[in-house]
C-alpha positions as protocol buffer text, in pm:
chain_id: "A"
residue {
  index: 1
  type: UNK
  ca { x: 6681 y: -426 z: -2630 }
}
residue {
  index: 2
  type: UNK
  ca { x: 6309 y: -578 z: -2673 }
}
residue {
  index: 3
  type: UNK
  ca { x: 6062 y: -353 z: -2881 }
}
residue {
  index: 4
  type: UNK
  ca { x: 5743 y: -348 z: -2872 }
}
residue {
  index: 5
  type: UNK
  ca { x: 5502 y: -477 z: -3125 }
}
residue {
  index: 6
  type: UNK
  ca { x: 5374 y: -134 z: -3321 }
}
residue {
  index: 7
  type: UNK
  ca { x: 5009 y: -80 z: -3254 }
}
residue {
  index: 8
  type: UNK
  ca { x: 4733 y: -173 z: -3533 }
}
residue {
  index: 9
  type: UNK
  ca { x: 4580 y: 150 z: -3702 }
}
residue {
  index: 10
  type: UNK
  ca { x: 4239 y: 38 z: -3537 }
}
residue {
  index: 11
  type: UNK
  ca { x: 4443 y: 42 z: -3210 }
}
residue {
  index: 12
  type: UNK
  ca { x: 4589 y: 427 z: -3284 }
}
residue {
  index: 13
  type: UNK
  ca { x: 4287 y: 562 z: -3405 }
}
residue {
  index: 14
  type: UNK
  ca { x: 4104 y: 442 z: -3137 }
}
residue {
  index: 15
  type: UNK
  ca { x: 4297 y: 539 z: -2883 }
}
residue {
  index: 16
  type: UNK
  ca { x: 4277 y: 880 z: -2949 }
}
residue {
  index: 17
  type: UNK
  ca { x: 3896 y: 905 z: -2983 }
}
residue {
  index: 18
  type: UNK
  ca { x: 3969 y: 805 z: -2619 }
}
residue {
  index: 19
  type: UNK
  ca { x: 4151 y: 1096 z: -2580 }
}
residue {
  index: 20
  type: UNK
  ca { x: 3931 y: 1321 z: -2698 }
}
residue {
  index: 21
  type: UNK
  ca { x: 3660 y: 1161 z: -2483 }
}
residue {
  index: 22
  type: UNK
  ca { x: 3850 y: 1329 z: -2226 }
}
residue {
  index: 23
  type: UNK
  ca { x: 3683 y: 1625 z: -2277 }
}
residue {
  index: 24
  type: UNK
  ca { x: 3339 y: 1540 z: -2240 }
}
residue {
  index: 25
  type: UNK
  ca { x: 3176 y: 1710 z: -2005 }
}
residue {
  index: 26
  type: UNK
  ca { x: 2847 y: 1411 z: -1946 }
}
residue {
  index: 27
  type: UNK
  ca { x: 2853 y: 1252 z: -1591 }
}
residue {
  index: 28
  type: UNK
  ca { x: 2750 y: 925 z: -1744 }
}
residue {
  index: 29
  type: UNK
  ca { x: 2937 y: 836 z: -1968 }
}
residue {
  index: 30
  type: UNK
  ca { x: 3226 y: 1027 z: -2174 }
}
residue {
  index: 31
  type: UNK
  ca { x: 3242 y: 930 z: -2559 }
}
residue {
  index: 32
  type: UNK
  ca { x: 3545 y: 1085 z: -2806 }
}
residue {
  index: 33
  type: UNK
  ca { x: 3567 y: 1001 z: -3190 }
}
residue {
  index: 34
  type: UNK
  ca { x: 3777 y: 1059 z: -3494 }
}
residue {
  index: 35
  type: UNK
  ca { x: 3726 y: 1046 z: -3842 }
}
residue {
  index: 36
  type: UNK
  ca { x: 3947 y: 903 z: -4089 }
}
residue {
  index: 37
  type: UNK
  ca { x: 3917 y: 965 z: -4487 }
}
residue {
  index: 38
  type: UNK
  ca { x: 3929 y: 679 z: -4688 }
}
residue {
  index: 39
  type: UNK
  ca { x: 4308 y: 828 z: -4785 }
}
residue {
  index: 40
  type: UNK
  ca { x: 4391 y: 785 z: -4383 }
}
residue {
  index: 41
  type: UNK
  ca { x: 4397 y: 1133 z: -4320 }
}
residue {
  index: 42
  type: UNK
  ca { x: 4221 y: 1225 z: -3963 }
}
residue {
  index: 43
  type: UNK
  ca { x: 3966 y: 1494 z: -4095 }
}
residue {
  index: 44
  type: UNK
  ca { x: 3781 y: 1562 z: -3793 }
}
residue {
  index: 45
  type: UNK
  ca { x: 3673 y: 1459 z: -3405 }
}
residue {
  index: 46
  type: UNK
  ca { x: 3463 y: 1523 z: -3122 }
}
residue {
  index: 47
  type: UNK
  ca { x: 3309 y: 1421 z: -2794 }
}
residue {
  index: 48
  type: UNK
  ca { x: 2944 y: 1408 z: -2614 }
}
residue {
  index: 49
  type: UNK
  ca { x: 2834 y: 1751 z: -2428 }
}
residue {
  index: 50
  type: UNK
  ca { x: 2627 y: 2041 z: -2397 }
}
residue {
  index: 51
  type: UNK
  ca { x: 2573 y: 2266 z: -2737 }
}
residue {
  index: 52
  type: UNK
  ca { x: 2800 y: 2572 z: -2672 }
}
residue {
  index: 53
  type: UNK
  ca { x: 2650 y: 2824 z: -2462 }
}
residue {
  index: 54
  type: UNK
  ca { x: 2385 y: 2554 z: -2290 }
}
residue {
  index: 55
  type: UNK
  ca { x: 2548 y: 2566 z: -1930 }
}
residue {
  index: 56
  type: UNK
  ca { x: 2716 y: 2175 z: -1920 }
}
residue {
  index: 57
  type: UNK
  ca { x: 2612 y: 1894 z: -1700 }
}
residue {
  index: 58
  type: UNK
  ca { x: 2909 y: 1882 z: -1528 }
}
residue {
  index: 59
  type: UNK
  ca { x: 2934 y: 2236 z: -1451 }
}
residue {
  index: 60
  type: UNK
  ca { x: 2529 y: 2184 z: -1267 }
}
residue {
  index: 61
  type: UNK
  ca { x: 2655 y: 1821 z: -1093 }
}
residue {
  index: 62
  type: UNK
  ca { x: 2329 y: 1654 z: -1249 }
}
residue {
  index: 63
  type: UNK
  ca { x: 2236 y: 1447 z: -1551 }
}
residue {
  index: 64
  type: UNK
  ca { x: 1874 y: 1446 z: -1612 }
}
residue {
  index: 65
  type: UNK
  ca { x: 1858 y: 1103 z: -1751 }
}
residue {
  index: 66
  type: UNK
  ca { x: 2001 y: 984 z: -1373 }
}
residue {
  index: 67
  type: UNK
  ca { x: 1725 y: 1208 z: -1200 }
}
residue {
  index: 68
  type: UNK
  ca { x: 1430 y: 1039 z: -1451 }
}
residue {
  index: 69
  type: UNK
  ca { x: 1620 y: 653 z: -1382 }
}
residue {
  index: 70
  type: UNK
  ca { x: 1645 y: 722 z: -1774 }
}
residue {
  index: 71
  type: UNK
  ca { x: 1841 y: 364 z: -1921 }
}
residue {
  index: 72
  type: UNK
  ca { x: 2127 y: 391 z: -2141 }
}
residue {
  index: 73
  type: UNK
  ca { x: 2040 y: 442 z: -2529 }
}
residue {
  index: 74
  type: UNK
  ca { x: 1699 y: 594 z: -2408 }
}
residue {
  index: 75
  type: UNK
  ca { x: 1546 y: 885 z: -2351 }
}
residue {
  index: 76
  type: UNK
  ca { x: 1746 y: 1132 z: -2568 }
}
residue {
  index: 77
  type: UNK
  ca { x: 1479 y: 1378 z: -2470 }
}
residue {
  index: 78
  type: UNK
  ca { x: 1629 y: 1414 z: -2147 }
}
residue {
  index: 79
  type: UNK
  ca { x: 2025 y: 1453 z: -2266 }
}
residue {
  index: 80
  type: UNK
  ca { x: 2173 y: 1769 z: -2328 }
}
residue {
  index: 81
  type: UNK
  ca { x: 2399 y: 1639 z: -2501 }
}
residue {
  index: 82
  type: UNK
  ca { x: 2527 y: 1630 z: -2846 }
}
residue {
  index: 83
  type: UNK
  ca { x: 2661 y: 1300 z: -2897 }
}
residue {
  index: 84
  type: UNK
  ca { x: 3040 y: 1244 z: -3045 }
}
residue {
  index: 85
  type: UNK
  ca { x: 2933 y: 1057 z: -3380 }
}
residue {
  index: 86
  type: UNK
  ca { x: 2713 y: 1451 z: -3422 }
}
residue {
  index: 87
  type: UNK
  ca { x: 3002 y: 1673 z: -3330 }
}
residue {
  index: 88
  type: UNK
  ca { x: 3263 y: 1498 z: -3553 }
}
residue {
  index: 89
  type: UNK
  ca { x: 3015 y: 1477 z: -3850 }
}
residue {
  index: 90
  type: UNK
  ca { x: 2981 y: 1880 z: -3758 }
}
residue {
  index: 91
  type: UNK
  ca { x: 3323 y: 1926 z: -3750 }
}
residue {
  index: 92
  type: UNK
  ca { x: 3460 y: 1757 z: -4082 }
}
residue {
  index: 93
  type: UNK
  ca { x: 3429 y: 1847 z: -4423 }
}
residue {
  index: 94
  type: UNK
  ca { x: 3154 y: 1648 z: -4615 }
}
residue {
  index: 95
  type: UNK
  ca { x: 3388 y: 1522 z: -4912 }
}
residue {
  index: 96
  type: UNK
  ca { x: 3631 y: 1376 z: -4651 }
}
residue {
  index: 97
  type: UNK
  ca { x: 3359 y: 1182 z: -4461 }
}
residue {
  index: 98
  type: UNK
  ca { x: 3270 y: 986 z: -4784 }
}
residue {
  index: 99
  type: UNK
  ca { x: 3421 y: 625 z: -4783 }
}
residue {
  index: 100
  type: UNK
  ca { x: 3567 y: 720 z: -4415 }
}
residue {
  index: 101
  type: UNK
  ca { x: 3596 y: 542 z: -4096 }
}
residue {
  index: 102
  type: UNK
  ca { x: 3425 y: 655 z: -3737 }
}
residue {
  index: 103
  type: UNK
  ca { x: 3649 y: 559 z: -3459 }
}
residue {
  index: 104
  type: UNK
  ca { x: 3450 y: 571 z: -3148 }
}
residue {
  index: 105
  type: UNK
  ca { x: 3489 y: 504 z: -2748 }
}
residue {
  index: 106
  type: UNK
  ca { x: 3295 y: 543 z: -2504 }
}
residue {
  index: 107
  type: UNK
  ca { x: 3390 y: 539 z: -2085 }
}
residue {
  index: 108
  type: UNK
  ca { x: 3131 y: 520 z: -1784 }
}
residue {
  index: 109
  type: UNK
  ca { x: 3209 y: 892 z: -1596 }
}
residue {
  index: 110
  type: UNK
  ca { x: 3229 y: 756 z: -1240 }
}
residue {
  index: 111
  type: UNK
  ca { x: 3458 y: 428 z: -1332 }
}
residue {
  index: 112
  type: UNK
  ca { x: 3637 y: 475 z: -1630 }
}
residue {
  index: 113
  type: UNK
  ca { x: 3570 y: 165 z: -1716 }
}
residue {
  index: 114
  type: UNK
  ca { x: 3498 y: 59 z: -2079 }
}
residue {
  index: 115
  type: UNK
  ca { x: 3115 y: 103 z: -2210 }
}
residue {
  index: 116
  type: UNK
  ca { x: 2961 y: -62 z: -2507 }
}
residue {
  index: 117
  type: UNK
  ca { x: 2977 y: 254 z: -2768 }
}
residue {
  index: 118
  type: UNK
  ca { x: 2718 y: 193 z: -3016 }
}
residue {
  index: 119
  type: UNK
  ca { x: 2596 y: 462 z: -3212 }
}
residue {
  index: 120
  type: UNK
  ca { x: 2220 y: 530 z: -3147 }
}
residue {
  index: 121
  type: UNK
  ca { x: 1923 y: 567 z: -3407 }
}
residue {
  index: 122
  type: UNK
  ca { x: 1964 y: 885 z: -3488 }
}
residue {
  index: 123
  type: UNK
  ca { x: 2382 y: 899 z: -3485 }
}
residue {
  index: 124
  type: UNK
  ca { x: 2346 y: 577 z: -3750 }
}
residue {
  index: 125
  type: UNK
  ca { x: 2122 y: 762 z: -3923 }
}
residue {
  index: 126
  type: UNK
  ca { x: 2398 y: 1040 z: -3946 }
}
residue {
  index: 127
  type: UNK
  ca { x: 2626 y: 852 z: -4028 }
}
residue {
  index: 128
  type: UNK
  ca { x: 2448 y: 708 z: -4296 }
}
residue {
  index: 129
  type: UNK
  ca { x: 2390 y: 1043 z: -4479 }
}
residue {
  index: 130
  type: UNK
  ca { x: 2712 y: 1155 z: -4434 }
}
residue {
  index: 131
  type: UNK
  ca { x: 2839 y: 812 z: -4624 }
}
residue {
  index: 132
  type: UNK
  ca { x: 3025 y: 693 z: -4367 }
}
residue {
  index: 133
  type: UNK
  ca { x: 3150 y: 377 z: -4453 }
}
residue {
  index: 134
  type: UNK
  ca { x: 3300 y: 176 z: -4164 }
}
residue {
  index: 135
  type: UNK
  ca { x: 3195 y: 234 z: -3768 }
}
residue {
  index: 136
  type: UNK
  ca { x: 3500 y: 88 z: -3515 }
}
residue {
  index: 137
  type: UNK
  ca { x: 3441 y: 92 z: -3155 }
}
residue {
  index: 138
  type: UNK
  ca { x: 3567 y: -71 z: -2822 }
}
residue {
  index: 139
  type: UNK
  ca { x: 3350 y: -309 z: -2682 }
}
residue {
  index: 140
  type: UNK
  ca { x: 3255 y: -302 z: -2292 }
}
residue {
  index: 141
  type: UNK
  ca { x: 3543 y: -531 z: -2270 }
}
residue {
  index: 142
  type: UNK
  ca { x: 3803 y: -309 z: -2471 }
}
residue {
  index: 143
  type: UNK
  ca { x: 3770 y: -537 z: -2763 }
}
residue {
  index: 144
  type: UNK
  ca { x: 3756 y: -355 z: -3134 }
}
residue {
  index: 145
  type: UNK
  ca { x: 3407 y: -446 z: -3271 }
}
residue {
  index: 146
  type: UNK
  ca { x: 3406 y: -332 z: -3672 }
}
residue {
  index: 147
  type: UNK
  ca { x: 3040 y: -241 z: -3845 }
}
residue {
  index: 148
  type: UNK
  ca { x: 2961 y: -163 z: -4191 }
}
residue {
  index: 149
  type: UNK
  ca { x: 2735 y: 155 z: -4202 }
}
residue {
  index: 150
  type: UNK
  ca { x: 2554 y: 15 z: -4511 }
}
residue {
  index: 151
  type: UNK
  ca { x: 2409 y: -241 z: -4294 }
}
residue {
  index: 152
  type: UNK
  ca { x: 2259 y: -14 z: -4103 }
}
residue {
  index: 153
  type: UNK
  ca { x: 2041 y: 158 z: -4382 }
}
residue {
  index: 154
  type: UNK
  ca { x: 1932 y: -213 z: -4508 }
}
residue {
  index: 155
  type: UNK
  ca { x: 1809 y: -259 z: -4117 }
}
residue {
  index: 156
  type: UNK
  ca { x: 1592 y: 100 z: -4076 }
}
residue {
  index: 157
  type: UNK
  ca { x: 1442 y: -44 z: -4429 }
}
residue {
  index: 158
  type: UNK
  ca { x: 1339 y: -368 z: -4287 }
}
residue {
  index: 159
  type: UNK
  ca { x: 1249 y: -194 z: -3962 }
}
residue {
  index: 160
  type: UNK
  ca { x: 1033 y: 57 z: -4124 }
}
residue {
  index: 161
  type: UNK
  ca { x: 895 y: -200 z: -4297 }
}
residue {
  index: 162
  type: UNK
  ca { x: 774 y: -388 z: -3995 }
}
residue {
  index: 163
  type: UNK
  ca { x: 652 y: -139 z: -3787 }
}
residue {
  index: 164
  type: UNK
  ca { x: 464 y: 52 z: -4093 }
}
residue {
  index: 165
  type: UNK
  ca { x: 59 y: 109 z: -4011 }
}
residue {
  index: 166
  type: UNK
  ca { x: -60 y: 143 z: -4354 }
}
């Protein structure tokens, strides 16, 4: 009898932050994470949709960022939504998230296909002050990409930096 090779922990986490994308209720595209403590322990998840009691877009059959031609990673204004990275940092206690791991992936909602599922401004941001340490996602492709969240705070320096008027 053959066996199969036993899936990496990227591979296990990940899959079930697609899983738990599942449930989101955006017609664009449907993200699901998990969060793992830096002991490996899965201390909390979520997925992109409506704030409870804010009627969701799939229940009304319309996403405002299609009707305004909005791109993707734009135009937050116009999303509903509270995105995965938010919910899971909601739901998760704050001494687990430090040192921990954000498993994220994201899925277009018509194809099911694989979308690029990087965190926006304000989810790194999150993620920073939650001390976050590691961000792994799938890739478009269904590759594992890997990013250290430190990086991103060294970035919004330089960019604040650049695009300061005074």
């Amino acid at each position: 009898m053959k066996s199969e090779k036993r899936i990496s922990k990227d591979e296990y986490y990940l899959n079930i932050a697609e899983s738990i994308g599942k449930r989101s209720t955006c017609l664009r595209r449907k993200f699901g994470a998990v969060l793992v403590s830096s002991k490996n322990v899965m201390v909390g998840s979520g997925y992109n949709g409506s704030a409870r009691g804010v009627v969701n877009c799939d229940k009304m059959g319309v996403c405002l960022k299609d009707i305004k031609s909005a791109e993707q990673y734009s135009n937050y204004d116009w999303c509903l939504a509270v995105h995965a990275e938010e919910n899971t940092i909601i739901n998760s206690n704050r001494d687990d998230r430090i040192g921990a791991t954000l498993y994220i992936v994201g899925v277009h909602g018509q194809t099911g296909e694989y979308t690029f599922s990087w965190p926006c401004k304000r989810c790194k941001r999150i993620l920073i002050n939650a001390l976050v340490e590691t961000v792994v996602t799938r890739n478009d492709k269904g590759g594992i990409e890997k990013y250290a969240v430190a990086k991103w705070a060294k970035e919004d320096t330089a960019w604040r930096i650049q695009n300061s008027t005074d």
